[in-house]
N, C-alpha and C positions, 0 to 999 in steps of 0.2 A: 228489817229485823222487827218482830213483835215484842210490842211493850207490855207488861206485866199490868195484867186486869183492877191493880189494885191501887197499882203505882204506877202511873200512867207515861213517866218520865223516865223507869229505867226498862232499857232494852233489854230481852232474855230470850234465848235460846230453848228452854224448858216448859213444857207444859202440862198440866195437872193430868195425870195417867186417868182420871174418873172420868171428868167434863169435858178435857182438854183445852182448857182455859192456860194461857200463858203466864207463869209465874216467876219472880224473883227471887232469889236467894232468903230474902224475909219470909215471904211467905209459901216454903216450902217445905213439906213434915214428911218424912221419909216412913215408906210402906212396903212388904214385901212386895207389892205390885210396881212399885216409881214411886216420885213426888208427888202430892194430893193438895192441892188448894186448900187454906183454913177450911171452908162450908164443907168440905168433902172430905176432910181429914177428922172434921167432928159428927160426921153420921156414923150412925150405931146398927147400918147396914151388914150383913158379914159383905170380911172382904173377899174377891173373884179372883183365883187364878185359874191359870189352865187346864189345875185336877179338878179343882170342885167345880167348873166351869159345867152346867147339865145340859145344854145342848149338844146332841147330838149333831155331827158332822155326814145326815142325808144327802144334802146333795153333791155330795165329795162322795157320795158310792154310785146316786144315780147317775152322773157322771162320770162312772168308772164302769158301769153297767153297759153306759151309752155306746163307751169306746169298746170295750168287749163285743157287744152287741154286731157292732159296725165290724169288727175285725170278720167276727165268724161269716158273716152275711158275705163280705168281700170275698172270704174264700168259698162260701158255697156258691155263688154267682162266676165263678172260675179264677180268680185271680190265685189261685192258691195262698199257703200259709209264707211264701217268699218275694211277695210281690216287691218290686223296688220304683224311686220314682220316676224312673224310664220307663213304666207301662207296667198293668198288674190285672189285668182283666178288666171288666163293666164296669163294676162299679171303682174303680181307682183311675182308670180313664174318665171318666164323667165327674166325677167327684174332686178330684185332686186340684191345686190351684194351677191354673194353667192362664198366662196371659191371652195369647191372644184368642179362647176360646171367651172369656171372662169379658172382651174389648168388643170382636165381632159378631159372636153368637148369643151376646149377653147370656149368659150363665152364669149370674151372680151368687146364684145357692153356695158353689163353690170357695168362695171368703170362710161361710161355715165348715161347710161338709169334709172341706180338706183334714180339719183341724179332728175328725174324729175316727180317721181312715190312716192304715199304719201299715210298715213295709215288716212282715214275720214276727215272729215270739220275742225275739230280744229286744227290738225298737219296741212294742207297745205295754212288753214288761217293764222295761224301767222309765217308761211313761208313766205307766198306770201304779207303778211302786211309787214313784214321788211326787204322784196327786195323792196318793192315802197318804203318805206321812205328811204332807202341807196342809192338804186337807183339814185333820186330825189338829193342827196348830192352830189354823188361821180362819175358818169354818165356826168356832167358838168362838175366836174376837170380834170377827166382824157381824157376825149373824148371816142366816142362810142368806137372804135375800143381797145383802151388800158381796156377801161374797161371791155369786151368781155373776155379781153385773162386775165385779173385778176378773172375772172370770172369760167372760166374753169382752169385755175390752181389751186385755191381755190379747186374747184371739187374733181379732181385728185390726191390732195394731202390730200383730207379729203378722199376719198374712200382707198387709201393708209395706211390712219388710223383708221379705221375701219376694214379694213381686221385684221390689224396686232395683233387688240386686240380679234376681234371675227372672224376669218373668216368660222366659221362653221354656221353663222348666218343670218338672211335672212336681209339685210339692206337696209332702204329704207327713200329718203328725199333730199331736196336740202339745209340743216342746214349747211353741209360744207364748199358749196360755201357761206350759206350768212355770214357763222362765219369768211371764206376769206375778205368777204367786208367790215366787220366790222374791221378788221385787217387792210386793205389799207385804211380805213378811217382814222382811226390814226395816220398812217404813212401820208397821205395826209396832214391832221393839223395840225400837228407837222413839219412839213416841211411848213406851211403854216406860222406860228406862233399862234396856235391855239393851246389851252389848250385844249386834248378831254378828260378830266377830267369836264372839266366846260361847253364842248357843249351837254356833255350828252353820246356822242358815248362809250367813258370808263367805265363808272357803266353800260351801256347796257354790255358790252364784258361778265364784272363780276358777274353780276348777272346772267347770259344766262347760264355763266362757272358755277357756283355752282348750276343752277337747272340740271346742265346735270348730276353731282356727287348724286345730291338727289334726281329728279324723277329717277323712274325705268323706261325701257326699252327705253333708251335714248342710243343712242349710243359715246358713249365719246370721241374715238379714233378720230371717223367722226370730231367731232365739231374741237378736239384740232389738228387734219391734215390740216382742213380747216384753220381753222384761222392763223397758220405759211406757210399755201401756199399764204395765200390773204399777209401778209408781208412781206415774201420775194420776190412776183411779186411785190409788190408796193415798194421796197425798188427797183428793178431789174429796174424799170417804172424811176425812180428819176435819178437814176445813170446817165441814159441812157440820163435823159431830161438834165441835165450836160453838156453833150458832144453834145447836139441837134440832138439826134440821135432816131426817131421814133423806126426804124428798129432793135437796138441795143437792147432796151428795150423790143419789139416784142421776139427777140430770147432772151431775157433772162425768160421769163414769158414759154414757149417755153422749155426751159431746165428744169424749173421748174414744169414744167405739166411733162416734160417726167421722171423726177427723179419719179415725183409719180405715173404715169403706173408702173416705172423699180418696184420700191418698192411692187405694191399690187399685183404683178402676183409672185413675189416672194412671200409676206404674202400669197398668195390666195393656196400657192403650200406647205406651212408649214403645 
């Protein structure tokens, strides 16, 4: 348990929504953002939420471009608009995660390239529908570049999950990463003083979680690898914003992508 930055002897749960400095019941001044440490609760900054927040959320489209992109190319290379992950043409063959091509032929590109390759219209629509609306949330808090690298660890640690459960299976989608986002979203609002039970982000998680158990050929491993990569980079991103330290958090998101290459080239070699 983190002790409060001021008072060193009591323990607390809460941390200053600006700095993210841990605080106590004393020194905690209520904001429409969360609690704010006294130094932060007496700057004459305006305060940030998510309307007036002005960056723009770029790479939540280039990334939504990317998957587009990759869809069209898949079907004009033959896989048509229906491909599934039993085989889908060139590029869904080549691309998709596949262990043992991953183990003997090294074809490692595939950790990536699976994550942007999608089986018809309905699977890459409501992909690419709830990367723009997480996107759109969480793209402003964290700033482009933190969000990037929560973004590919997500990946990485859902392809991770995926091998481990099926790796003799053709798997294909970017559900990892955005089960990631949905993961740092929570840990963002909660760290915020946001209930994501009541902004909605939590029944999304839950429900997402139980259609992967009840639809068939859903890959389960993927979503539940994703969603504890997307939390431990966003818990890794906090730490680091702690100590005001961009780069700290950069190599933790970083070590956390690389535990899940370590992990699926093993899974891909089982």
């Amino acid at each position: 348990m983190a002790t409060c930055y001021r008072h060193t002897s009591r323990e607390t749960g809460v941390s200053c929504s600006n700095c993210g400095r841990p605080i106590c019941p004393d020194c905690m001044t209520p904001t429409p953002v969360g609690m704010r440490c006294p130094e932060c609760a007496r700057q004459r900054t305006p305060v940030k939420t998510l309307g007036s927040l002005h960056a723009e959320p770029t790479f939540t489209y280039a990334l939504i471009g990317l998957n587009v992109a990759a869809f069209i190319f898949s079907a004009v290379a033959g896989g048509g608009l229906n491909a599934t992950r039993a085989g889908g043409g060139t590029v869904i063959d080549h691309g998709a995660l596949f262990g043992p091509a991953i183990a003997d032929q090294h074809e490692y590109w595939r950790l990536i390239t699976s994550g942007f390759l999608h089986a018809g219209f309905l699977h890459i629509g409501l992909n690419m529908y709830l990367l723009y609306v997480l996107g759109q949330m969480l793209e402003p808090m964290l700033g482009h570049v933190r969000f990037v690298a929560v973004y590919f660890a997500a990946l990485l640690c859902g392809a991770f999950g995926a091998l481990l459960l099926e790796p003799t299976s053709l798997t294909i989608g970017a559900s990892g990463a955005i089960f990631g986002l949905m993961g740092a979203t929570v840990v963002e609002q909660h760290g915020r003083g946001i209930d994501p039970m009541q902004s909605g982000i939590g029944p999304l998680i839950l429900l997402n979680l139980a259609l992967s158990f009840v639809i068939s050929n859903i890959s389960i491993g993927g979503h539940v690898g994703g969603l504890i990569g997307g939390v431990a980079a966003a818990y890794a991103l906090r730490l680091a914003a702690q100590r005001r330290s961009l780069t700290l958090g950069l190599v933790g998101c970083a070590v956390i992508g690389a535990v899940g290459v370590a992990g699926a080239l093993a899974a891909a070699g089982s």
